[in-house]
C-alpha positions, -999 to 999 in steps of 0.1 A, spaced: -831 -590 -536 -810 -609 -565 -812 -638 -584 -808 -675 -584 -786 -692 -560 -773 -669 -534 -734 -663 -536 -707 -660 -511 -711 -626 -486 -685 -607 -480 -676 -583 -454 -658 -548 -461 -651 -526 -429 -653 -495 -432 -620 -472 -425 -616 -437 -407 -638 -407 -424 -669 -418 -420 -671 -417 -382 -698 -393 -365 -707 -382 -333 -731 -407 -319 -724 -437 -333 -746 -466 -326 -758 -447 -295 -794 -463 -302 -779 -497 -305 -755 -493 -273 -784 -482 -253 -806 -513 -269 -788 -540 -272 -764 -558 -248 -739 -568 -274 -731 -534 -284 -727 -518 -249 -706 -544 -239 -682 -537 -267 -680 -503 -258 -674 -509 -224 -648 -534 -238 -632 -503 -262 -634 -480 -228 -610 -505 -207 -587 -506 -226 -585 -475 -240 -589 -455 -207 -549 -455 -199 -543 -448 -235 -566 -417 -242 -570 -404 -204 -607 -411 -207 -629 -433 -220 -629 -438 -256 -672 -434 -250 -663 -401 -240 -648 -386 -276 -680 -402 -291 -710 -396 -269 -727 -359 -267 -761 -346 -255 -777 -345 -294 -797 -309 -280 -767 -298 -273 -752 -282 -300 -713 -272 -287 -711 -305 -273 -716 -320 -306 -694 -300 -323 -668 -308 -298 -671 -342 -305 -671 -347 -341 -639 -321 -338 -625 -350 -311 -630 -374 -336 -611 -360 -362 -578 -366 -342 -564 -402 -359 -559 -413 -326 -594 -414 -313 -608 -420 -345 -593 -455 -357 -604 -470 -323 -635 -456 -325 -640 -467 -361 -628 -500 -353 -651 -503 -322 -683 -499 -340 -671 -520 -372 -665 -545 -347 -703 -539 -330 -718 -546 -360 -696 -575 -370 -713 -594 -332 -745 -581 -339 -747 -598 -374 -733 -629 -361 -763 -627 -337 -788 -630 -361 -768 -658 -379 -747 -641 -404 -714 -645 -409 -691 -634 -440 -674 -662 -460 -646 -636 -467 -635 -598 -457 -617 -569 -466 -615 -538 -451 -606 -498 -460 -572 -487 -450 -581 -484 -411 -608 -512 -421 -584 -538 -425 -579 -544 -384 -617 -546 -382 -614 -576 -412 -585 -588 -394 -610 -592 -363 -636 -607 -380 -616 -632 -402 -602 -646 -363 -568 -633 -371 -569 -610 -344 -584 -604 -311 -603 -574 -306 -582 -560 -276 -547 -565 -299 -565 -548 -323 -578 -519 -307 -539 -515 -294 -526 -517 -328 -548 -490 -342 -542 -465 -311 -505 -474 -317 -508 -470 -358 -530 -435 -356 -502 -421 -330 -474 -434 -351 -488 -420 -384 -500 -385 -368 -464 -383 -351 -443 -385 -384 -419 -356 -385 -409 -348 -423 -401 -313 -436 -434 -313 -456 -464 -332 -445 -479 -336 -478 -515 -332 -489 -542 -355 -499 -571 -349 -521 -601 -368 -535 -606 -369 -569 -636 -378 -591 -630 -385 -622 -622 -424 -648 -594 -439 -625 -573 -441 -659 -575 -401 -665 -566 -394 -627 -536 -424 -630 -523 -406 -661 -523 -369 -651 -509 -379 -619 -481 -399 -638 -477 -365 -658 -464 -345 -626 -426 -339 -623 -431 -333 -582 -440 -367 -560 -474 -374 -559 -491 -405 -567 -527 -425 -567 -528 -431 -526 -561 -446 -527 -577 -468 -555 -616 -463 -542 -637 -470 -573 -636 -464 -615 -648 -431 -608 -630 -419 -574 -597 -416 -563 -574 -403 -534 -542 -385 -543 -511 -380 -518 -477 -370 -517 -455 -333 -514 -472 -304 -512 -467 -293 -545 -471 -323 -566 -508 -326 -549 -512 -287 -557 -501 -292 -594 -517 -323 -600 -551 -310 -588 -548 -276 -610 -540 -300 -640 -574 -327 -627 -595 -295 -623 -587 -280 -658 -591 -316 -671 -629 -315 -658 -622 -334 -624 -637 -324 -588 -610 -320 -566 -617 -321 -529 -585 -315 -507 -588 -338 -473 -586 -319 -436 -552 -345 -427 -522 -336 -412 -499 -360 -434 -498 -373 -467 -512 -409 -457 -503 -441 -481 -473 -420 -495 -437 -428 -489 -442 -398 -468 -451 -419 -438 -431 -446 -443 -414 -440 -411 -445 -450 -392 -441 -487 -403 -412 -501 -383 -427 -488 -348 -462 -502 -359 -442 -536 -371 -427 -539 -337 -462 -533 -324 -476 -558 -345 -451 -586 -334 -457 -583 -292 -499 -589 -301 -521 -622 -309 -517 -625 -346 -527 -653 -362 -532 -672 -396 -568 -660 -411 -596 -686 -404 -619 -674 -437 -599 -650 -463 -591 -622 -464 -579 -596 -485 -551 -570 -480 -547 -536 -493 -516 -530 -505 -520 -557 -538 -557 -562 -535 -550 -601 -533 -555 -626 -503 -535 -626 -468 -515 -661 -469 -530 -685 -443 -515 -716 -425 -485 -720 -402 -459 -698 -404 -478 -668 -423 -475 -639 -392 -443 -626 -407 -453 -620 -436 -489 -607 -420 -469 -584 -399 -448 -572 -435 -475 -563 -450 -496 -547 -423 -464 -524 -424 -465 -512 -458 -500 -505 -452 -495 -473 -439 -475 -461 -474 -488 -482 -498 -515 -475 -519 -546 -490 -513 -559 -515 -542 -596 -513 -529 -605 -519 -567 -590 -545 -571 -595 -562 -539 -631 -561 -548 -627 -579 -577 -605 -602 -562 -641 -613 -538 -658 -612 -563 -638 -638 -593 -639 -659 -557 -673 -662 -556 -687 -628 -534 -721 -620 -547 -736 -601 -513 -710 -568 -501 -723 -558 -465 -703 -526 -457 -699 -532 -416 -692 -497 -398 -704 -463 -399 -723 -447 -432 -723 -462 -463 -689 -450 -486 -680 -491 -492 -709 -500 -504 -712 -471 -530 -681 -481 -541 -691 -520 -540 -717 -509 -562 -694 -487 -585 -668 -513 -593 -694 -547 -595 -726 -530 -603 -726 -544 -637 -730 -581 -626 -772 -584 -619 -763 -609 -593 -744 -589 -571 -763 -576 -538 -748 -546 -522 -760 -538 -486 -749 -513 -457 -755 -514 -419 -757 -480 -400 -764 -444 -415 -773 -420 -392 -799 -402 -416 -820 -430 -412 -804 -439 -376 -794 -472 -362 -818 -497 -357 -836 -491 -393 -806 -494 -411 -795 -524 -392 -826 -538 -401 -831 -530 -437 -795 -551 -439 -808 -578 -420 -836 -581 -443 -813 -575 -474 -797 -603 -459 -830 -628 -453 -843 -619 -485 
């Protein structure tokens, strides 16, 4: 797979949406590293859910209302982001297992804890604690309107410029590829903007969310979550890392949690630069993009945005179509190769 020398790899952690019922239950039941993470992810987040986090993500596969129960369970924000981050952070030990390690990260919205992890900025507990605390904090806003989100396929510039065009507040939330986009903000300026997207030729796909996520809507979810932020283990990145909100690297060296802690607090209303944060790994030297977590959404989008460079090696490690250990493997050998 690729040419000539190998470049840098980078990790991208995948964010909340692409969780499933059953996640990694081949690999937990297989390999030591994994169960011991979740039995990590259950301790701590016993007192916080009631139960064990397991629990919301287990089911008896022949067991059809059981499943359904818990893919519903993991749509609640709170149970999801941990979950998420649990498995991100399975994959991340198992990979460093067989010997690879990313030169640099970046994560999706909900991702970027997992990154923080992985780039030693963050121990896993802290950040298992953060996300419960960021996922209560952002499904507890209280606003007269909640907002709407919705995805959007379509040239980033067209959706940018019809958005711009709306008189009500709605803007480009998420900045996923050159060809998809999330849009947030009031309930009618998502409503008009996606009658104007569909009648421009766009698919428009409203989200199942309950607020208006990385819209100024939320905003008052950042000062609880930066107060969070400030009693937990952060530290200055070992290996960089890239942040959401500019798509540009954390600062690292003394001194740097402040402004770590800032900007992990406009997270949760900022837009998110995914674009160009994938550009940013890659003018650094990234030529291998391993999407770590469930599915593979970062990796389409790894190949959307860099697909043009013939060096560039895009790779994902769990799908459940194919199920755990063969995906896992066909990374590894990605990897090798």
């Amino acid at each position: 797979l690729g040419t000539g020398d190998p470049g840098m790899v980078a990790f991208l952690y995948t964010g909340q949406g692409s969780q499933y019922a059953n996640m990694l239950d081949t690999l937990r039941e297989t390999e030591p590293i994994v169960s011991n993470i979740f039995d990590d992810a259950d301790r701590i987040m016993e007192p916080v859910l009631g139960k064990p986090l397991s629990s919301y993500i287990f089911a008896d596969p022949t067991d059809s209302s059981a499943m359904a129960a818990a893919e519903a369970e993991l749509m609640q924000t709170e149970i999801t982001q941990p979950a998420v981050l649990t498995v991100d952070a399975a994959l991340s030990e198992m990979l460093g297992a067989y010997g690879i390690h990313p030169d640099m990260v970046m994560g999706h919205i909900l991702g970027e804890y997992g990154a923080l992890v992985a780039a030693g900025a963050l121990p896993f507990e802290d950040a298992l604690e953060a996300v419960a605390g960021r996922g209560r904090e952002m499904a507890n806003v209280e606003v007269e309107d909640n907002g709407l989100m919705a995805a959007v396929f379509a040239p980033l510039d067209d959706v940018v410029r019809i958005t711009e065009s709306v008189e009500d507040y709605v803007v480009v939330a998420n900045y996923n590829s050159t060809r998809q986009a999330v849009i947030g903000g009031s309930t009618a300026g998502v409503t008009e903007a996606s009658r104007r997207l569909v009648e421009a030729g766009a698919q428009v796909i409203p989200l199942p969310v309950s607020h208006a996520f990385h819209t100024e809507i939320v905003a008052p979810a950042a000062e609880p979550l930066k107060r969070l932020l400030e009693r937990l283990r952060l530290e200055s990145p070992a290996i960089p890392l890239v942040a959401n909100i500019d798509g540009q690297f954390y600062p690292m060296g003394p001194n740097v949690v402040p402004k770590m802690i800032e900007i992990l607090g406009k997270q949760i209303a900022s837009p998110v630069r995914f674009v160009t944060g994938l550009r940013t790994l890659h003018d650094a030297g990234c030529r291998v993009f391993v999407e770590v977590g469930p599915k593979k959404a970062l990796q389409g989008l790894a190949e959307d945005v860099l697909g043009d460079d013939p060096d560039i090696v895009t790779l994902f490690t769990n799908h459940p179509k194919a199920g755990d250990l063969v995906t896992f493997n066909q990374a590894l050998c990605g990897l090798y190769a």
